[in-house]
C-alpha positions as a Markdown table, in Angstrom:
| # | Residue | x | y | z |
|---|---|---|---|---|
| 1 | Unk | 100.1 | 76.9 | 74.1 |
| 2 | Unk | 98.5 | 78.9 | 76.8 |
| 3 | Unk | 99.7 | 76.3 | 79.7 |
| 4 | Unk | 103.1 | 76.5 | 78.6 |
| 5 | Unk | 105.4 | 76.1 | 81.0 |
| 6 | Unk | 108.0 | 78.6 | 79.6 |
| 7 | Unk | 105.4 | 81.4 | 78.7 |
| 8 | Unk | 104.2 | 81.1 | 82.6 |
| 9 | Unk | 107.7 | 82.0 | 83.5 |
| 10 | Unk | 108.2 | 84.9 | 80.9 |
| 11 | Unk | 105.5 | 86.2 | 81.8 |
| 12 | Unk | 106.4 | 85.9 | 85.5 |
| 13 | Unk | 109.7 | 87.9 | 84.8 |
| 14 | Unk | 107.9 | 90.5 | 83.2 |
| 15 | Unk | 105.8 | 91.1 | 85.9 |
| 16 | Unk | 109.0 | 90.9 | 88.5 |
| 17 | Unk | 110.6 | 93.6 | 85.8 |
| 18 | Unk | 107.7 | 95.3 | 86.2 |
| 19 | Unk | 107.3 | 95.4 | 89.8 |
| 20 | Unk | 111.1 | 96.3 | 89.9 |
| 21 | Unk | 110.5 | 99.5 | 87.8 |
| 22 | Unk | 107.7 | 100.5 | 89.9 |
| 23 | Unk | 109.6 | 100.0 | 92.8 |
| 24 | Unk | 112.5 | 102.0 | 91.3 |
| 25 | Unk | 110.1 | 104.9 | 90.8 |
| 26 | Unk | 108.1 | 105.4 | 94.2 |
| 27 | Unk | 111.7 | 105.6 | 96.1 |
| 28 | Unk | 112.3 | 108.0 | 93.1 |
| 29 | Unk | 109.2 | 110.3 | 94.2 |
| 30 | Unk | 110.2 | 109.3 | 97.8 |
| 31 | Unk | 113.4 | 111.1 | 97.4 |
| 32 | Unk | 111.7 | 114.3 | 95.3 |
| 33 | Unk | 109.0 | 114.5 | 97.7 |
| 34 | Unk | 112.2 | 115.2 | 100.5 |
| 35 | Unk | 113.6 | 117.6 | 97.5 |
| 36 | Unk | 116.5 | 115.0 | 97.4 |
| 37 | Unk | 117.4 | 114.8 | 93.6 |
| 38 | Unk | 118.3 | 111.7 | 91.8 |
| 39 | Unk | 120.8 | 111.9 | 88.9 |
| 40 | Unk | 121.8 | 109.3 | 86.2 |
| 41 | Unk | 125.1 | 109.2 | 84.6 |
| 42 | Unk | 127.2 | 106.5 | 83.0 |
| 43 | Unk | 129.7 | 105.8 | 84.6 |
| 44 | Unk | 131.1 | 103.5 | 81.7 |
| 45 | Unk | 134.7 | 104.4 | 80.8 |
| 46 | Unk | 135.8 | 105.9 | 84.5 |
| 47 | Unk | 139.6 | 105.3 | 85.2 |
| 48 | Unk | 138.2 | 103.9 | 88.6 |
| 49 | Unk | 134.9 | 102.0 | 89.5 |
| 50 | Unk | 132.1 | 104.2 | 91.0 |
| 51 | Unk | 128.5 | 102.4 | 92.4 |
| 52 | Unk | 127.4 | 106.3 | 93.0 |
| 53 | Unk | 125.6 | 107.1 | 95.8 |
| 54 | Unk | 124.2 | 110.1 | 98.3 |
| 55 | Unk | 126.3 | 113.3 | 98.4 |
| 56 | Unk | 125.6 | 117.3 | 98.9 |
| 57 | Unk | 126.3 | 119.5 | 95.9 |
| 58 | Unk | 125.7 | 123.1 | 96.1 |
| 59 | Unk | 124.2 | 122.5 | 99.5 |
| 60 | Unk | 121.3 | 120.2 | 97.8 |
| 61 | Unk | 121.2 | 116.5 | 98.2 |
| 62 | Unk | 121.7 | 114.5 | 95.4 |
| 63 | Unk | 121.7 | 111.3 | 94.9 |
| 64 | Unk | 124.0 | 109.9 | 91.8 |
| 65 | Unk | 123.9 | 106.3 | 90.1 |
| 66 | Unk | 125.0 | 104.6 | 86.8 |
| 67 | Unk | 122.1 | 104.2 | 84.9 |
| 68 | Unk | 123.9 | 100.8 | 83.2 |
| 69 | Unk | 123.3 | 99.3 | 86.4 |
| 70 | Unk | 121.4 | 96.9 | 87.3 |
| 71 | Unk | 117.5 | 98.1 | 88.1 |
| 72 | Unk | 118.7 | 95.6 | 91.6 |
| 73 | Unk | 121.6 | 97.4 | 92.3 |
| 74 | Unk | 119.6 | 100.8 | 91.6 |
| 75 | Unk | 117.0 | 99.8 | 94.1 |
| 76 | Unk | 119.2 | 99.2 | 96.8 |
| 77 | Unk | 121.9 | 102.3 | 96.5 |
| 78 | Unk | 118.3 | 104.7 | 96.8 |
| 79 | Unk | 116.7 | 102.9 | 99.7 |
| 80 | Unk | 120.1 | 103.1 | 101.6 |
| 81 | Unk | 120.5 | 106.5 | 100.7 |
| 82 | Unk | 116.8 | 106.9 | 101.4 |
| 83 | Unk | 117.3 | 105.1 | 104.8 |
| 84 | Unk | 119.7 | 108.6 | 106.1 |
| 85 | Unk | 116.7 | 111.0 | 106.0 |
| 86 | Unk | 113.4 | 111.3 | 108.0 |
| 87 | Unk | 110.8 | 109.9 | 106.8 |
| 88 | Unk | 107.8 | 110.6 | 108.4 |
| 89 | Unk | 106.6 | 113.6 | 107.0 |
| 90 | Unk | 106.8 | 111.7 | 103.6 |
| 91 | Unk | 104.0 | 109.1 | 103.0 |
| 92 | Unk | 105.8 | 106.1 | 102.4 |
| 93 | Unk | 103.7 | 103.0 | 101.2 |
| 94 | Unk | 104.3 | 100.1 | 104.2 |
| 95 | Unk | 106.6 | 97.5 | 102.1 |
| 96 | Unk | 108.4 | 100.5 | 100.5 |
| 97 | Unk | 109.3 | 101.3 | 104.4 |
| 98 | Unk | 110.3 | 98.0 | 104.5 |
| 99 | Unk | 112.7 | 98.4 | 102.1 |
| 100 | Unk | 114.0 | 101.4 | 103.3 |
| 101 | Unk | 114.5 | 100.4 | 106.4 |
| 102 | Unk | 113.7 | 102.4 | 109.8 |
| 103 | Unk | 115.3 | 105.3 | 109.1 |
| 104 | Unk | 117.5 | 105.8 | 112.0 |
| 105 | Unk | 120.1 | 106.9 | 109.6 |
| 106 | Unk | 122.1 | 103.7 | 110.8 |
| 107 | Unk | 123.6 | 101.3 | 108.2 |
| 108 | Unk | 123.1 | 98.0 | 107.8 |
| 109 | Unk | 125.7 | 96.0 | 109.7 |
């Protein structure tokens, strides 16, 4: 039972879910560490399609995204939001940076 095939690969996309969540939560302290807020709303119901994203409210950055997304889809709309800001006051693990990106503030083309 133990060399089954499909347990090996639930087991593999538990550990990918895992490593997502984690992922998901050091761009999280990534983003309060540059006192950048991250809020979850659900977006379910809108008269018009929202992905969320970076804006200012109040003169504080905050970053906004539909917690019924996918943890993906999370994951990329915080390291592109992530990618605006300075990051190298903040420690920043290296493939975390990678994911970010280099900062420059410049979007993906």
């Amino acid at each position: 039972m133990r060399n089954n095939p499909l347990n090996r690969s639930r087991m593999k996309d538990r550990m990918f879910k895992m490593e997502e969540t984690r992922l998901l939560q050091e761009l999280e302290e990534i983003a309060e560490r540059l006192s950048i807020a991250v809020r979850y709303d659900d977006f379910m119901g809108m008269d018009f399609k929202v992905k969320g994203g970076l804006c200012k409210l109040r003169g504080r950055n905050l970053i906004i995204m539909d917690r019924r997304a996918p943890i993906g889809e999370r994951i990329d709309l915080l390291a592109r939001a992530l990618r605006q800001f300075d990051l190298s006051s903040v420690f920043t693990r290296p493939y975390i940076r990678l994911i970010i990106g280099d900062g420059s503030g410049s979007e993906d083309k």
